[in-house]
DSSP file (Angstrom, degrees, kcal/mol; ACC not computed):
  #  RESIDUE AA STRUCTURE BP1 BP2  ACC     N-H-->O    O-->H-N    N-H-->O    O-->H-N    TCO  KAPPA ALPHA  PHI   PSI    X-CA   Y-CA   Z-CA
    1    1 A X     >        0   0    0      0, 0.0     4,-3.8     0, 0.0     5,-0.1   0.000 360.0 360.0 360.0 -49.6 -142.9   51.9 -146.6
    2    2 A X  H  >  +     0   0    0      1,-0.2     4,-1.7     2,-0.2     0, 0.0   0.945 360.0  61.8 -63.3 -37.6 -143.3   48.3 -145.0
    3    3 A X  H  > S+     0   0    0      1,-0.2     4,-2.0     2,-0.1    -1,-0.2   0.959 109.9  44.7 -51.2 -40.2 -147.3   49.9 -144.2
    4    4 A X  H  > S+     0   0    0      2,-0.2     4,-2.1     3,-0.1    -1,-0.2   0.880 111.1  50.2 -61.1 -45.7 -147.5   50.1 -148.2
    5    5 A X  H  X>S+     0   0    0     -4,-3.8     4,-1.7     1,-0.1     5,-0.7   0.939 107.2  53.4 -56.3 -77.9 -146.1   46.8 -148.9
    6    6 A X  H  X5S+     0   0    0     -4,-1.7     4,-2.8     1,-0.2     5,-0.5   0.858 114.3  39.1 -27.2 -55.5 -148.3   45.1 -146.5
    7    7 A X  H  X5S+     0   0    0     -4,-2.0     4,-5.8     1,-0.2    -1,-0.2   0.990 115.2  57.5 -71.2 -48.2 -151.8   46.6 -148.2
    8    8 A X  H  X5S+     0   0    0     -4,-2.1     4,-1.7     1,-0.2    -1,-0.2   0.846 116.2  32.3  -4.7 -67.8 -150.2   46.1 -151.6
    9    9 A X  H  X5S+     0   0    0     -4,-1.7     4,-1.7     2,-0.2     5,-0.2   0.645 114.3  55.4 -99.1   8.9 -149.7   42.6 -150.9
   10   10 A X  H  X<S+     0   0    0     -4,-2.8     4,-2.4    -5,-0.7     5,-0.3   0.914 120.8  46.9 -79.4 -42.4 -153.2   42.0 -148.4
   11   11 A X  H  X S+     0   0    0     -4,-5.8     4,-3.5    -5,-0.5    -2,-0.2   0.909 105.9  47.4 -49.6 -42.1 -154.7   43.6 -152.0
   12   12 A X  H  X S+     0   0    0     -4,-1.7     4,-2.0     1,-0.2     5,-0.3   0.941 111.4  54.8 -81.5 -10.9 -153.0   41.7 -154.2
   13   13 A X  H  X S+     0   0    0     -4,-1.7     4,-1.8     2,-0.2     5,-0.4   0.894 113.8  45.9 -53.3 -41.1 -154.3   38.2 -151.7
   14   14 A X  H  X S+     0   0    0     -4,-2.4     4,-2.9     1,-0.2     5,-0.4   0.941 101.7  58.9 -75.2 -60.4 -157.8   39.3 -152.1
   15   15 A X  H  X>S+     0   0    0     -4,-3.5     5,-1.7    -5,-0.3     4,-0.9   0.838 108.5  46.4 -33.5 -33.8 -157.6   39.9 -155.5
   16   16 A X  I ><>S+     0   0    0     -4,-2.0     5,-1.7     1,-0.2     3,-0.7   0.958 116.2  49.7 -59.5 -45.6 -156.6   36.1 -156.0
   17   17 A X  I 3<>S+     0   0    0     -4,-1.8     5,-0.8    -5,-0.3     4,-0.4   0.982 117.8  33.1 -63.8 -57.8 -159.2   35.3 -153.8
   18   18 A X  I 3<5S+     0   0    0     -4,-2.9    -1,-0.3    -5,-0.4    -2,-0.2   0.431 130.7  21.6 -97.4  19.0 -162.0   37.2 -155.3
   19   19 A X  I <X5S+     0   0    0     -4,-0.9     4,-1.2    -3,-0.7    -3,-0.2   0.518 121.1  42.6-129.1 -77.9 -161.4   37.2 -158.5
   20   20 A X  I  4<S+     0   0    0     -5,-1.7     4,-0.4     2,-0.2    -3,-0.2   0.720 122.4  32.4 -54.9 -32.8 -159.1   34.3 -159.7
   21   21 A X  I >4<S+     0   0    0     -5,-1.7     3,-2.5    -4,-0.4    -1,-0.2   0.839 106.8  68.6 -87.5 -59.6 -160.3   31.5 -157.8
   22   22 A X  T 34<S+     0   0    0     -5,-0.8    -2,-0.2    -6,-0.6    -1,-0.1   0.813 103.4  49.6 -28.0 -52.7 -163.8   32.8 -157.9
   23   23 A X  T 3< S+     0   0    0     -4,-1.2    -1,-0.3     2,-0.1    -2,-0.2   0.726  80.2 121.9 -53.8 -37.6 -163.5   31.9 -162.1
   24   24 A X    <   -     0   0    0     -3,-2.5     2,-0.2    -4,-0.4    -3,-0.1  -0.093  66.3-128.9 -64.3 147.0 -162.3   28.7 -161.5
   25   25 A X        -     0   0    0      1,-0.0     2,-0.3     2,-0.0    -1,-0.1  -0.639  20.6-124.0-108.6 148.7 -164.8   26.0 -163.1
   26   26 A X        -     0   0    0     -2,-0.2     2,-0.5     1,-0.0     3,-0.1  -0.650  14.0-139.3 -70.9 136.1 -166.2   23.0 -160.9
   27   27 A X        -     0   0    0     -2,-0.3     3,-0.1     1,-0.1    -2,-0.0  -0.952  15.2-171.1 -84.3 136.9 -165.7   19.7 -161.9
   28   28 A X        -     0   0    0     -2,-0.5     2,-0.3     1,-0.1    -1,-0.1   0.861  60.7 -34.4 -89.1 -49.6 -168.5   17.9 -161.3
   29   29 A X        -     0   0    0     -3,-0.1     2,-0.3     2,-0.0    -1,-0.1  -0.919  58.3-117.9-159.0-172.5 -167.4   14.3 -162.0
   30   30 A X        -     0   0    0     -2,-0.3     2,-0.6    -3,-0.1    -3,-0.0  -0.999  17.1-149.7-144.9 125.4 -164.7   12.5 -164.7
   31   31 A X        -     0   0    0     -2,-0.3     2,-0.1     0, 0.0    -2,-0.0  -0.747  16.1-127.5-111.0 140.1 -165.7   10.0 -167.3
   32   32 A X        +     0   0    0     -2,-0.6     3,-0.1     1,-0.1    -2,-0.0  -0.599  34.7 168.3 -82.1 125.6 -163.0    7.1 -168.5
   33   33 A X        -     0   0    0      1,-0.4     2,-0.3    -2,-0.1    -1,-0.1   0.678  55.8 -23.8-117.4 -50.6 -163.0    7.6 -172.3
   34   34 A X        -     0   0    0     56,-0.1    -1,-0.4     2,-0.0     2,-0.3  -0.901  43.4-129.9-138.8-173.6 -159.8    5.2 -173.2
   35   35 A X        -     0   0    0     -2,-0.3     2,-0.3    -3,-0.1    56,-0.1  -0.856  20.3-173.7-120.9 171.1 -156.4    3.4 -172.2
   36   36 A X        -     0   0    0     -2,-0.3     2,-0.4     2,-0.0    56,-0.0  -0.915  11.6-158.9-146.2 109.1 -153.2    3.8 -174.4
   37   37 A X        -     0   0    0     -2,-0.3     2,-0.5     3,-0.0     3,-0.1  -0.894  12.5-126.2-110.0 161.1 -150.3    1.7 -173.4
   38   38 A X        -     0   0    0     -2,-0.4     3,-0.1     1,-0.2     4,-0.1  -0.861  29.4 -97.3-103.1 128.2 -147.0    2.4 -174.3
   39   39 A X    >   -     0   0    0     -2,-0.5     3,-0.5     1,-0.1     2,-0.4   0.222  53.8 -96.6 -49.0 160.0 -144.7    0.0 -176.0
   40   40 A X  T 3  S+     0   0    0      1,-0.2    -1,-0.1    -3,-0.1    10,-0.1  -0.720 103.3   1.9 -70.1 122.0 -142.5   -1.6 -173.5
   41   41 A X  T 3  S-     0   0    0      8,-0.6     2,-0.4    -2,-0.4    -1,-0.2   0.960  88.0-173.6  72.1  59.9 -138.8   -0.3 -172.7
   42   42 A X  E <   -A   49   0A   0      7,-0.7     7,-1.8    -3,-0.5     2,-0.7  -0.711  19.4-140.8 -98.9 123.5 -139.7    3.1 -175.8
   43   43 A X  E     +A   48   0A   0     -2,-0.4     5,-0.2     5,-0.2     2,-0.1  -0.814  29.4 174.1 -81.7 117.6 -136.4    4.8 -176.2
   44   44 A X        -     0   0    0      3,-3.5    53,-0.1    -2,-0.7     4,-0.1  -0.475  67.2 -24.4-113.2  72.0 -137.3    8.8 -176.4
   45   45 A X  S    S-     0   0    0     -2,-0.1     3,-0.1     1,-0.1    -1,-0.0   0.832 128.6 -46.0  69.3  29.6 -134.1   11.3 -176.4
   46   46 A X  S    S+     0   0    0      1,-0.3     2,-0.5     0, 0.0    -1,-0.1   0.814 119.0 115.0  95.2  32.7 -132.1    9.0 -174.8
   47   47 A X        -     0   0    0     28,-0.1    -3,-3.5    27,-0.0     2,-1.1  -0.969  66.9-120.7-139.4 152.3 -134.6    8.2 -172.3
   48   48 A X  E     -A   43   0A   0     -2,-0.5    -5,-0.2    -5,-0.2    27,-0.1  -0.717  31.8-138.3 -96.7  85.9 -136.6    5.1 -171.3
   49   49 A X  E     +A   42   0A   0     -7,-1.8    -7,-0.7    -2,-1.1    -8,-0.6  -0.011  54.5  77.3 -33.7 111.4 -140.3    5.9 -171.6
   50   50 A X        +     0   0    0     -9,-0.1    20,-0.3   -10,-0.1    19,-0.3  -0.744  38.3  77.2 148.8 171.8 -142.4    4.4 -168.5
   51   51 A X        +     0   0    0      1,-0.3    18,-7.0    -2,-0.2     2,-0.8   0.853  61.4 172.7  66.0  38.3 -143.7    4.5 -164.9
   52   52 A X  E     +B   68   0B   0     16,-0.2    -1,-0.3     1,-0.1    16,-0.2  -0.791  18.1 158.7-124.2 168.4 -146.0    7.1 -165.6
   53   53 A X  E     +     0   0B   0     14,-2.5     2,-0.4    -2,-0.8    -1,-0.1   0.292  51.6  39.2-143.4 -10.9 -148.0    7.9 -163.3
   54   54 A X  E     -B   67   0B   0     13,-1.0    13,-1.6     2,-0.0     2,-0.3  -0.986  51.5-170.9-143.7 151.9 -149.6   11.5 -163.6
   55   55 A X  E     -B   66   0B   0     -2,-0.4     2,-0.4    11,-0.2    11,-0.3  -0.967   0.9-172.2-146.5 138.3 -150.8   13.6 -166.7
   56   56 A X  E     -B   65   0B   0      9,-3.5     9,-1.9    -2,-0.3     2,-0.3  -0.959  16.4-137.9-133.0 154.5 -151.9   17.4 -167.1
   57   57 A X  E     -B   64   0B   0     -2,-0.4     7,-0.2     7,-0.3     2,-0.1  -0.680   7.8-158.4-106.1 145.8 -153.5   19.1 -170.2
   58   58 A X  E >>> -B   63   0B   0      5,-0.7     3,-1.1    -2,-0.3     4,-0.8  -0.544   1.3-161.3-157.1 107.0 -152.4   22.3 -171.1
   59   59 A X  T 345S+     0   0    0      2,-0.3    -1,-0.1     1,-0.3     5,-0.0   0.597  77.9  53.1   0.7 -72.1 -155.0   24.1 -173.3
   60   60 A X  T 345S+     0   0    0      1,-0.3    -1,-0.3    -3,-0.1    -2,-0.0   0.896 120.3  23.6 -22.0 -78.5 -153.0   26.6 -174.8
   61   61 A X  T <45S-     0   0    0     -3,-1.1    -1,-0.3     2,-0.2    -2,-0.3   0.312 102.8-120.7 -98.2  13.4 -150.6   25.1 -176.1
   62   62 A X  T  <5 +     0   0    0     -4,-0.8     2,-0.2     1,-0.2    -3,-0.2   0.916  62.2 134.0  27.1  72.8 -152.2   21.6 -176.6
   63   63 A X  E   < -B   58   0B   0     -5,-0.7    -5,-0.7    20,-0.1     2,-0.3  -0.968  51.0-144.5-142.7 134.7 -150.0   19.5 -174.7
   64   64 A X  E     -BC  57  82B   0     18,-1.8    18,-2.7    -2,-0.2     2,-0.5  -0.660  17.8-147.1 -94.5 137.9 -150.3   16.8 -172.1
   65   65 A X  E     -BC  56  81B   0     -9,-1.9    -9,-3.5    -2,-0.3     2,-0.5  -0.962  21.1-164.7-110.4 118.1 -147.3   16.9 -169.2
   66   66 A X  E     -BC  55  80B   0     14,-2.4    14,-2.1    -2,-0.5     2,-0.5  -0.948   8.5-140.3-110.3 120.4 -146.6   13.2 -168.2
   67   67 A X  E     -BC  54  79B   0    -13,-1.6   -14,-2.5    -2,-0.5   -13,-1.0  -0.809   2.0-143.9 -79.5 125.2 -144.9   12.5 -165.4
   68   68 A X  E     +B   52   0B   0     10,-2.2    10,-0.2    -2,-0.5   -16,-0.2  -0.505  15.1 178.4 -86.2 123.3 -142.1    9.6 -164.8
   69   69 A X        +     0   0    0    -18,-7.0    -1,-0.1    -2,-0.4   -18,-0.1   0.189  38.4 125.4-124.5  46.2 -142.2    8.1 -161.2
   70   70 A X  S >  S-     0   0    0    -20,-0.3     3,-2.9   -19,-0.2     4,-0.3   0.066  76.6-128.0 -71.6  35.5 -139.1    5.4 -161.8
   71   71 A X  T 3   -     0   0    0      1,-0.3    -1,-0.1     2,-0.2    -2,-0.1   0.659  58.9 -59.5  38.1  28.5 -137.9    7.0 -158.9
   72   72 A X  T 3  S+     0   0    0     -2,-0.1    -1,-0.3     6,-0.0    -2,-0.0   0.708 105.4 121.6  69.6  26.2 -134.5    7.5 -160.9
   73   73 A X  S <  S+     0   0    0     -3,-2.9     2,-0.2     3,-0.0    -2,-0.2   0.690  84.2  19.4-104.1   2.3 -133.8    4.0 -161.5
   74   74 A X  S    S-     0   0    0     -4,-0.3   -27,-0.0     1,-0.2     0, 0.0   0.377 140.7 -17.7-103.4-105.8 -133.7    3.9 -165.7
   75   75 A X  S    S-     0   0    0      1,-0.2     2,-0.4    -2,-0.2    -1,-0.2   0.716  91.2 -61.4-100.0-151.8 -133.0    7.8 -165.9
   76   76 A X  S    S-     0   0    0      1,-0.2    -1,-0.2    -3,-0.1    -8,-0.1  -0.924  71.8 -65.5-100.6 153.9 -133.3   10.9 -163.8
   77   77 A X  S    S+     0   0    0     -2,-0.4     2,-0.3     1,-0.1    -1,-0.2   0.259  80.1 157.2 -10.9 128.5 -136.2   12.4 -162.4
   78   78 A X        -     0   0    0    -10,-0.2   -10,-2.2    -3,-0.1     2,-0.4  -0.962  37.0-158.2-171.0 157.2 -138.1   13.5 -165.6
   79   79 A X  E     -C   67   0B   0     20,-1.0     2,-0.4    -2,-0.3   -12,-0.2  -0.971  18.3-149.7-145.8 141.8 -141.6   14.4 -167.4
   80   80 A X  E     -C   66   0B   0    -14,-2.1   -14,-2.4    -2,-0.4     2,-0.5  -0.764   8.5-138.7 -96.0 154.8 -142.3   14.3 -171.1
   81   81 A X  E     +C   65   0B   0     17,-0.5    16,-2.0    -2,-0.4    17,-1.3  -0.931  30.5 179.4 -95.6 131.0 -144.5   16.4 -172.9
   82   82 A X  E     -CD  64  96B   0    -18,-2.7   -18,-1.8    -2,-0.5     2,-0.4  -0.995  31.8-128.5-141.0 153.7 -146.6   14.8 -175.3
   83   83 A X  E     - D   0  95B   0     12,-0.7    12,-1.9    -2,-0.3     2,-0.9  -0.683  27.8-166.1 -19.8  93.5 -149.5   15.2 -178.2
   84   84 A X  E     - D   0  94B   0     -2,-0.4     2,-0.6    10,-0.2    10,-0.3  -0.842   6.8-152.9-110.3 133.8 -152.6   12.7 -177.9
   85   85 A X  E     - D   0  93B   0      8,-3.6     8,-0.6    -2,-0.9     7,-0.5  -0.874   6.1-158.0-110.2 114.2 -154.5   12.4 -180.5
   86   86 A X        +     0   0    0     -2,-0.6     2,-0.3     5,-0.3     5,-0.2  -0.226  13.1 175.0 -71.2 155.0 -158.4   11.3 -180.2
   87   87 A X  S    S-     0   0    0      3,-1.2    -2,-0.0    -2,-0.0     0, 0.0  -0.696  81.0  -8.7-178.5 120.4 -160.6    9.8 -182.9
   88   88 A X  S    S-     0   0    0     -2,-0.3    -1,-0.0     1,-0.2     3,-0.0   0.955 127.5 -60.1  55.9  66.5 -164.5    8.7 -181.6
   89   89 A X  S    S+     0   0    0      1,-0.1     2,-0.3   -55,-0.0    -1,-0.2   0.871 117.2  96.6  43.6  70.2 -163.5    9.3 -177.9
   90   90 A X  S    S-     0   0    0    -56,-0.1     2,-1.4     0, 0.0    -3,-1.2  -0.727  81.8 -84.9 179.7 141.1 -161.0    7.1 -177.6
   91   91 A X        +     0   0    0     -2,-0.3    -5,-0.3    -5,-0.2     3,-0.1  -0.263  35.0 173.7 -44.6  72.0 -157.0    7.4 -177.9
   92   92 A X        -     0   0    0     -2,-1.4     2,-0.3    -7,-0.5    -6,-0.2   0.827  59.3 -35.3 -43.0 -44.5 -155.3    7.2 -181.3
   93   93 A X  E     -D   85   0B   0     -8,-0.6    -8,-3.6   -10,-0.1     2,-0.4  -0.866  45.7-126.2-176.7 162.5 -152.3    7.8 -180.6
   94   94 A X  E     -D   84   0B   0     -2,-0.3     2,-0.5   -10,-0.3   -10,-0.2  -0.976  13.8-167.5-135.8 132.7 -149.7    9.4 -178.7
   95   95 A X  E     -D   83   0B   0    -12,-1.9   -12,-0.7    -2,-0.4   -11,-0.1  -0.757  15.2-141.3 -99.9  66.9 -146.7   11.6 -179.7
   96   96 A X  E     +D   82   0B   0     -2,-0.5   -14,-0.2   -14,-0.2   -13,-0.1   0.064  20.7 174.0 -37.3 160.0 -143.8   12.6 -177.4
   97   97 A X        -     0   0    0    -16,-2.0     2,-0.2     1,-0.3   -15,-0.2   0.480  55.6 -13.4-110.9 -74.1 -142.6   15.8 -177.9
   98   98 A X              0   0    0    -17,-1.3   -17,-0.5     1,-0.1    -1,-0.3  -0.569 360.0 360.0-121.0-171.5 -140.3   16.3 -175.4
   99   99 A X              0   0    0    -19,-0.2   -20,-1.0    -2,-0.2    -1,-0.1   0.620 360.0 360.0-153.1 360.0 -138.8   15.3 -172.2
């Protein structure tokens, strides 16, 4: 049984490897299109909006994941999700969603 697990999971390791990763698209370089600041001390669901410090797109659902790094000193540990909206390359605005 353990000899079946083991190839199982050395298969399903290749598979990542040759398949998933394999897909994955280069990027080549990153071009700075705008800045956005965020009002100072922006209340959101009971939370003090700032000290972000990381951001990730996700496609799908067309939503940005922002990360807080106040290190818990307004709120706790926390990341908003939010809606940015473009107009000529450059930031119109941006919409929490959630947090």
């Amino acid at each position: 049984m353990q000899s079946i697990c083991k190839k199982i999971v050395a298969a399903f390791i290749f598979y990542l490897f040759t398949f998933h990763f394999a897909t994955a698209q280069k990027i080549s370089k990153l071009n700075f299109l705008s800045e956005y600041t965020v009002p100072h001390n922006l209340q959101f669901k009971g939370t003090t909006v700032g000290g972000l410090s990381g951001i990730d797109y996700d496609a799908k659902n067309n939503l940005y994941y922002i990360i807080s790094d106040d290190r818990s000193a307004i709120n706790a540990a926390r990341y908003y999700t939010a809606k940015i909206f473009f107009s000529n390359n450059k930031i119109d605005s941006v919409v929490f969603v959630d947090v």
